[in-house]
C-alpha positions in Angstrom: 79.9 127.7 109.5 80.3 131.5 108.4 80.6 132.0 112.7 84.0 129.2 112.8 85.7 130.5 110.0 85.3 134.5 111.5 86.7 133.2 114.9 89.1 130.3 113.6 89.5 130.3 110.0 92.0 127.4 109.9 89.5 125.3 110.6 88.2 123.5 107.9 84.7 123.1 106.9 83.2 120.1 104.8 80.2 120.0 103.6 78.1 116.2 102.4 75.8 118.3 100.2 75.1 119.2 96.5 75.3 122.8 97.0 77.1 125.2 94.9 77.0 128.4 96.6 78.8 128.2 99.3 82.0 128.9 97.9 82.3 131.8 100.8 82.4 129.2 103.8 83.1 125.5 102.4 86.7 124.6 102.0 85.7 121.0 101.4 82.7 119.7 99.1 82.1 116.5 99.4 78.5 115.4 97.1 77.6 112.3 96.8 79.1 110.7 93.8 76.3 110.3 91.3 76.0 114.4 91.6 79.6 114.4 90.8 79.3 112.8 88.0 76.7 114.9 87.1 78.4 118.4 87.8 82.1 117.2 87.7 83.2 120.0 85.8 82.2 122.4 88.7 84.2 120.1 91.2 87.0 119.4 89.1 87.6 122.8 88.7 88.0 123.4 92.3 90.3 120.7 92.7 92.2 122.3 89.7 91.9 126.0 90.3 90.7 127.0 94.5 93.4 127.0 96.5 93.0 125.4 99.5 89.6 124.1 98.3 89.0 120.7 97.6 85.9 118.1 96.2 85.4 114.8 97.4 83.1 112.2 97.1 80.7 110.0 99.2 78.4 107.1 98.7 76.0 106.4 101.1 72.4 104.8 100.4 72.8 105.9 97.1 73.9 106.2 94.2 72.3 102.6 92.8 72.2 100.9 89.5 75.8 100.7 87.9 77.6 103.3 90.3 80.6 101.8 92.8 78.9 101.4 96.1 79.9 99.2 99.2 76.1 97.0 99.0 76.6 93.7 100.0 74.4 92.7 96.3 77.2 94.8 94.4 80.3 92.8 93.2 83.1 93.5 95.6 85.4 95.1 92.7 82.5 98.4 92.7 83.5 98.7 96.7 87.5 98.8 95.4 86.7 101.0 92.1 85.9 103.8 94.8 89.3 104.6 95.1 89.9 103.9 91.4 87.6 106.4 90.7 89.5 109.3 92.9 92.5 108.5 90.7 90.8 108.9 86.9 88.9 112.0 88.2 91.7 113.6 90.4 89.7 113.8 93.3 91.6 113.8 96.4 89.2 112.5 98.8 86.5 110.2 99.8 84.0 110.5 102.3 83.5 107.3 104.2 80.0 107.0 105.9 78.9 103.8 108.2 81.8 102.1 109.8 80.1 100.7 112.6 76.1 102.1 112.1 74.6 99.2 113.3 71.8 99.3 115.5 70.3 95.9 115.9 72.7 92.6 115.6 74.4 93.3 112.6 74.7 89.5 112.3 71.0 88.9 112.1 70.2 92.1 110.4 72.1 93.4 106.9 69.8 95.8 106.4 69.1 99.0 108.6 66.9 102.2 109.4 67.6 105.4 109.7 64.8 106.6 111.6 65.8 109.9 111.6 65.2 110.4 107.8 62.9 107.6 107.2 65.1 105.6 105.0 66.0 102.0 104.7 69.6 101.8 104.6 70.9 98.8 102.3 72.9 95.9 103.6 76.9 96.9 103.4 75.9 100.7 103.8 76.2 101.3 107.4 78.8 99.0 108.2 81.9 97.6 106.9 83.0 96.0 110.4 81.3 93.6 112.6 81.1 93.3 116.4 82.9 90.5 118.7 82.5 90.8 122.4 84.8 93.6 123.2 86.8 93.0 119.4 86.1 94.3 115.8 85.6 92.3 113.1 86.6 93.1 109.3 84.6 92.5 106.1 85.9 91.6 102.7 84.4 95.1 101.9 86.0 96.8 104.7 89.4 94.7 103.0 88.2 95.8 99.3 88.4 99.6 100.3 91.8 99.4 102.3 93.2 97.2 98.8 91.4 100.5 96.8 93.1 102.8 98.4 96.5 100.8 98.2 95.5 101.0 94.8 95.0 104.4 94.8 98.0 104.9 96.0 100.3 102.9 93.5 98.0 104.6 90.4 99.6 108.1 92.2 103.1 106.1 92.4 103.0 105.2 88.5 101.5 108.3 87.7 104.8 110.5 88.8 107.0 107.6 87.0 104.7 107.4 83.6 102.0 109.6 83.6 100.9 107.5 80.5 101.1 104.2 81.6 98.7 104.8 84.7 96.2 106.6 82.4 96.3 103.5 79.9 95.7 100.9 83.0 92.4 103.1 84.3 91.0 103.8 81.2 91.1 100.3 80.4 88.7 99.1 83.7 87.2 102.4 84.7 85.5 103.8 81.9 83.2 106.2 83.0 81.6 107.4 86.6 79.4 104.7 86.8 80.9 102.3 83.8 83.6 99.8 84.6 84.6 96.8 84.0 84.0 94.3 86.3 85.5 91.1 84.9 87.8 89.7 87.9 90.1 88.3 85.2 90.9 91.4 83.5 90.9 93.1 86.6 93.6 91.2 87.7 95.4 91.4 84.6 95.3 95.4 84.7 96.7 95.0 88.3 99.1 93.0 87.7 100.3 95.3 84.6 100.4 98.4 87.0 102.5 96.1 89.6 105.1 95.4 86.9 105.7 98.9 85.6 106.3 100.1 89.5 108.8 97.2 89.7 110.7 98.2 86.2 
């Protein structure tokens, strides 16, 4: 990395890491989202204060338990809170892993492993679309992450029209990194509540 950005420094360089010192060669951070929750201060500052630096996030076999992950077990609304999430915590980007990483029939098989590392990769993790002949397949979880980021992006329209409003709708479903409300009903409701503000 320090050898790219001494003969092209406009290039950028992301890293999917927890490491902190590497401020001289990383333009992009991008940890995996339960070590953002855990040093989110550090990121958040450099997407308030580096210029021309930025922190991401990424899910990938992990984080578990109550984090927002795209695992087939997990209620679809944690695959669309991923992009709710980049809105409460102002992080610009997310890290998608596993569009297509299947390596048996991902039909027969949800489950996969990464030989490589010796994992066992959990059903939803390495793929969000399916194989057809010579066609792709969606998911409802490759559809949940397209409506997050419409999401996303109609938090990002409210926030420049009422910066209050859109902070009222996500505090009231995403409460923490890995707290949210996951009542369809109310999820709808909030939705619904952020649609009729834009439309005011």
């Amino acid at each position: 990395a320090r050898f790219v950005k001494q003969v092209s420094p406009e290039i950028k360089i992301i890293e999917a890491t927890h490491s902190k010192d590497l401020e001289d060669i990383v333009d992009i951070y991008v940890p995996q989202l339960d070590f953002m929750n855990k040093d989110y201060d550090f990121y958040n500052n450099i997407n308030k204060n580096s210029e021309g630096k930025e922190a991401w996030f990424y899910t990938c076999l992990s984080p578990k338990g109550e984090y927002a992950n795209r695992f087939i077990e997990l209620p679809l609304l944690k695959t669309r809170y991923i992009h709710w999430l980049n809105f409460k915590y102002n992080i610009p980007g997310y890290l998608h892993w596993g569009l297509n990483h299947w390596r048996t029939d991902p039909w027969d098989e949800q489950t996969s492993i990464n030989y490589e590392g010796g994992n066992i990769l959990p059903g939803g993790d390495s793929w969000i679309i399916y194989p057809q002949g010579d066609k792709l397949l969606s998911s409802i979880r490759f559809e949940a992450m397209r409506d997050g980021i419409v999401d996303y992006e109609l938090f990002k329209m409210l926030e420049k029209k009422d910066p209050e409003a859109a902070r009222d709708i996500i505090d009231k479903v995403i409460y923490s990194f890995d707290r949210y409300d996951n009542n369809i009903a109310a999820f709808r409701e909030h939705r619904r509540r952020l649609m009729e503000l834009l439309s005011e």
